[in-house]
C-alpha positions as CSV (number, residue, x, y, z in Angstrom):
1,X,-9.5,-7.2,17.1
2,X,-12.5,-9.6,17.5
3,X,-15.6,-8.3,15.3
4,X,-17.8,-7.4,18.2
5,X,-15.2,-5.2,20.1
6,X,-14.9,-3.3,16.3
7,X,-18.3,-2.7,16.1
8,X,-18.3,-1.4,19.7
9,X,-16.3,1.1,18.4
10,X,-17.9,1.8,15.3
11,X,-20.8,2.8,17.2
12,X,-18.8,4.8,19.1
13,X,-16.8,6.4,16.1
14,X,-20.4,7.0,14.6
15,X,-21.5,9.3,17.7
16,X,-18.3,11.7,17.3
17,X,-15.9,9.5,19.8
18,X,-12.4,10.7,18.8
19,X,-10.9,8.3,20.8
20,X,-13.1,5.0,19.1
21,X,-11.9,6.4,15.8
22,X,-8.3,6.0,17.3
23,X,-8.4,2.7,18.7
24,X,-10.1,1.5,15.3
25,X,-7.6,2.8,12.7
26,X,-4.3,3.0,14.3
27,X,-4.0,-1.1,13.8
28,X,-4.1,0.1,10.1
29,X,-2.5,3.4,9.5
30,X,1.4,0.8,9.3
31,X,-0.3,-1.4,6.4
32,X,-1.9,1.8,4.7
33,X,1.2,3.9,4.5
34,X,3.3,0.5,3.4
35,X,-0.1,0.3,0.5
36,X,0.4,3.9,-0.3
37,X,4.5,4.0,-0.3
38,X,4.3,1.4,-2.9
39,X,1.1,2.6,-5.1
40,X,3.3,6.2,-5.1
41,X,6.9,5.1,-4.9
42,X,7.6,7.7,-2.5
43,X,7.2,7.5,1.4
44,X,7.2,11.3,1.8
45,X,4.1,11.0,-0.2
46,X,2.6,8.5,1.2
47,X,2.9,9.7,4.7
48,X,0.8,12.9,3.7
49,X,-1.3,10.7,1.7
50,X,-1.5,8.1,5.1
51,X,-2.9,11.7,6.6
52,X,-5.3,12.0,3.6
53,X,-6.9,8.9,4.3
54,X,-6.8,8.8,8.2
55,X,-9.4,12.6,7.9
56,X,-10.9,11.1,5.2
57,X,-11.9,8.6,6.8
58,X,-12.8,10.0,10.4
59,X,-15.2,12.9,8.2
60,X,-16.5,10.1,6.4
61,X,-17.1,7.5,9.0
62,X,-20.8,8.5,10.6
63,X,-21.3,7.1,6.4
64,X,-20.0,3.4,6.7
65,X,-22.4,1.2,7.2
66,X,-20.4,-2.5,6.9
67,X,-21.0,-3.8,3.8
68,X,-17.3,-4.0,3.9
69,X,-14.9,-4.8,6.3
70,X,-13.6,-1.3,8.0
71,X,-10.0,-2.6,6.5
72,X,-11.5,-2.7,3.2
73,X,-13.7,0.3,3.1
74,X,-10.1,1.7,4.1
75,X,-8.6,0.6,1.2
76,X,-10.6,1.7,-1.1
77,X,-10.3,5.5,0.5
78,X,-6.4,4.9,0.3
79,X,-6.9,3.7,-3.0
80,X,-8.9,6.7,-4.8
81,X,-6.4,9.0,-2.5
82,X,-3.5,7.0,-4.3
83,X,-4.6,7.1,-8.0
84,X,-6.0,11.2,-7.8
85,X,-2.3,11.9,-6.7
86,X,-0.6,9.4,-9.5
87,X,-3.3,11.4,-11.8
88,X,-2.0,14.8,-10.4
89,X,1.7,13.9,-10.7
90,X,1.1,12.6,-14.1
91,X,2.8,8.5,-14.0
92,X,6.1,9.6,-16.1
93,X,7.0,12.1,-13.4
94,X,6.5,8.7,-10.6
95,X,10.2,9.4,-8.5
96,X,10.7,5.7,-6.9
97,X,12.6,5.5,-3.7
98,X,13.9,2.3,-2.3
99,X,12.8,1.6,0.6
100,X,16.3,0.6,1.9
101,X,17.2,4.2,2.3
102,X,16.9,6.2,5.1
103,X,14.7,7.6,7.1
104,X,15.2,11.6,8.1
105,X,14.6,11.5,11.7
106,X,14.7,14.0,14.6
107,X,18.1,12.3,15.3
108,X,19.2,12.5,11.6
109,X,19.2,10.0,9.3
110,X,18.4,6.7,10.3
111,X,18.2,3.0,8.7
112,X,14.9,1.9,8.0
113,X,16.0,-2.0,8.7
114,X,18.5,-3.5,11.1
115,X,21.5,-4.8,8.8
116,X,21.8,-8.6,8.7
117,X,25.5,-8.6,9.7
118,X,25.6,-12.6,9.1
119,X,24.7,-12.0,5.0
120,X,27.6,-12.0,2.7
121,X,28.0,-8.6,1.3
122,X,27.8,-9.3,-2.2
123,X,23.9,-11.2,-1.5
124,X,23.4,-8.0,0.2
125,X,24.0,-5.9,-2.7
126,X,22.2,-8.1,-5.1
127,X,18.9,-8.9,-3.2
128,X,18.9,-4.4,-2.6
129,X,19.1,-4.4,-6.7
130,X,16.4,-7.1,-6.7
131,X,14.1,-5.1,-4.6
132,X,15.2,-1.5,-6.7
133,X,14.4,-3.6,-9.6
134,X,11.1,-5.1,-8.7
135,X,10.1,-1.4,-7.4
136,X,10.8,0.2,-10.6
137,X,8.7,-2.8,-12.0
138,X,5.7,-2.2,-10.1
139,X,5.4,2.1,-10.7
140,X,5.8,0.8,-14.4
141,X,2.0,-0.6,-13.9
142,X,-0.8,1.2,-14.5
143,X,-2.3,2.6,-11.6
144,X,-5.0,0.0,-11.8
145,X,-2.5,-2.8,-12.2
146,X,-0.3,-1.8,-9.5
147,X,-3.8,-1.3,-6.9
148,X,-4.2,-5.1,-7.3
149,X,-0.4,-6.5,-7.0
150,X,-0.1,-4.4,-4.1
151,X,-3.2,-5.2,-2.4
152,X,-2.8,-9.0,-3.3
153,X,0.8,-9.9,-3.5
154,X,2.2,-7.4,-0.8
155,X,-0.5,-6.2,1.4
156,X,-1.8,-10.0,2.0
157,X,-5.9,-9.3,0.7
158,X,-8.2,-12.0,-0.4
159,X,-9.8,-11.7,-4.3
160,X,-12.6,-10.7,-2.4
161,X,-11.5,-7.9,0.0
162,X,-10.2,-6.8,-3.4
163,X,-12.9,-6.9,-4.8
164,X,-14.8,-5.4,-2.2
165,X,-12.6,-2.3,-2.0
166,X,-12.3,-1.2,-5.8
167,X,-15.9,-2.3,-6.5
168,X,-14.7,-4.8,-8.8
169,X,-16.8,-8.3,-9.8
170,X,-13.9,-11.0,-8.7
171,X,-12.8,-11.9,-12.3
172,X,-12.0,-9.0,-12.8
173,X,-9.7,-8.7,-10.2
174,X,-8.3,-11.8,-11.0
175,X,-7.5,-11.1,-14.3
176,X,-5.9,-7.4,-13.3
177,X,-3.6,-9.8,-11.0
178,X,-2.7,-11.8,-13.8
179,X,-2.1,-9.2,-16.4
180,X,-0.1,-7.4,-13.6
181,X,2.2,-10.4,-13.1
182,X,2.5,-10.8,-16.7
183,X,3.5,-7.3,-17.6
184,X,5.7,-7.6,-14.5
185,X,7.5,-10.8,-15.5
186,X,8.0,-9.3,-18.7
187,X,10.1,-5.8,-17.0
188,X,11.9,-8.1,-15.0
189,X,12.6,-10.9,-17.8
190,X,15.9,-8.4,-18.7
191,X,17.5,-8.4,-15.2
192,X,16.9,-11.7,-14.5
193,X,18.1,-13.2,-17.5
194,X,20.9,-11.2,-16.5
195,X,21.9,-12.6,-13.2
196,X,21.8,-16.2,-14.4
């Protein structure tokens, strides 16, 4: 959405326009709940949490100002949302669910991906360890950790929309990412010096 038409609809948002707010988060509320799904490792979680952030956001928007972009001033409010409810849950109690299981919808259960039917089985079963593996890696982190792999390594932000939305000077989040990777490296150095 080109910068002018968002701050059309800032404006608008601003005044009490339900439908501005609409049109400005609802290009989001996929990335935030994929953010928040792997921040809690549960995507019943983070679809209340997706909630959390969406009222959050719509009480709190007649606040922003731009300093930010909205993206980033909505990452941060997913982000504080994300690390009260690790807090709450306490990090040992973390349940992590693949994201290769299924869905409960009003139809039953249903896959959340199309199966590849052209993949040789056993590649299938290894690369749905590898993801279980690297998921289990990631809630390992510490909640601070985990904020900036996800944001940079999964969710596609700059250092400095990263920045920007934890309120952190740039080397800072640069050296989170690298201690992140390192500690990650290291939980996964077992499995994959098991598969070679």
């Amino acid at each position: 959405m080109p910068s002018n038409q968002v701050e059309a609809l800032l404006q608008r948002a601003r005044a009490g326009d339900g439908e501005a707010f609409e049109q400005l988060i609802e290009p989001h509320v996929g990335r935030l709940y994929n953010y928040l799904a792997r921040m809690v490792g549960d995507p019943a979680d983070a679809e209340d949490l997706t909630q959390d952030v969406i009222l959050r956001a719509h009480r709190a928007i007649g606040s922003f100002r731009g300093g930010a972009t909205f993206q980033t001033w909505l990452y941060r409010i997913a982000t504080n949302i994300a690390v009260d409810a690790l807090r709450r849950r306490g990090r040992r109690n973390a349940r992590v669910t693949s994201l290769d299981d299924p869905l409960q919808a009003e139809q039953g259960l249903v896959a959340r991906e199309v199966r590849d039917t052209q993949r040789d089985p056993q590649r299938l079963a290894e690369a749905s360890e590898l993801i279980e593996q690297v998921q289990n890696a990631i809630a390992e982190l510490s909640p601070k950790l985990r904020a900036v792999v996800v944001l940079f390594d999964i969710q596609g932000l700059t250092y400095d929309e990263i920045a920007q939305t934890l309120r952190l000077p740039l080397g800072t989040v640069k050296s989170r990412l690298f201690n992140a990777r390192t500690r990650l490296r290291e939980l996964l150095e077992p499995y994959v010096a098991g598969a070679a």
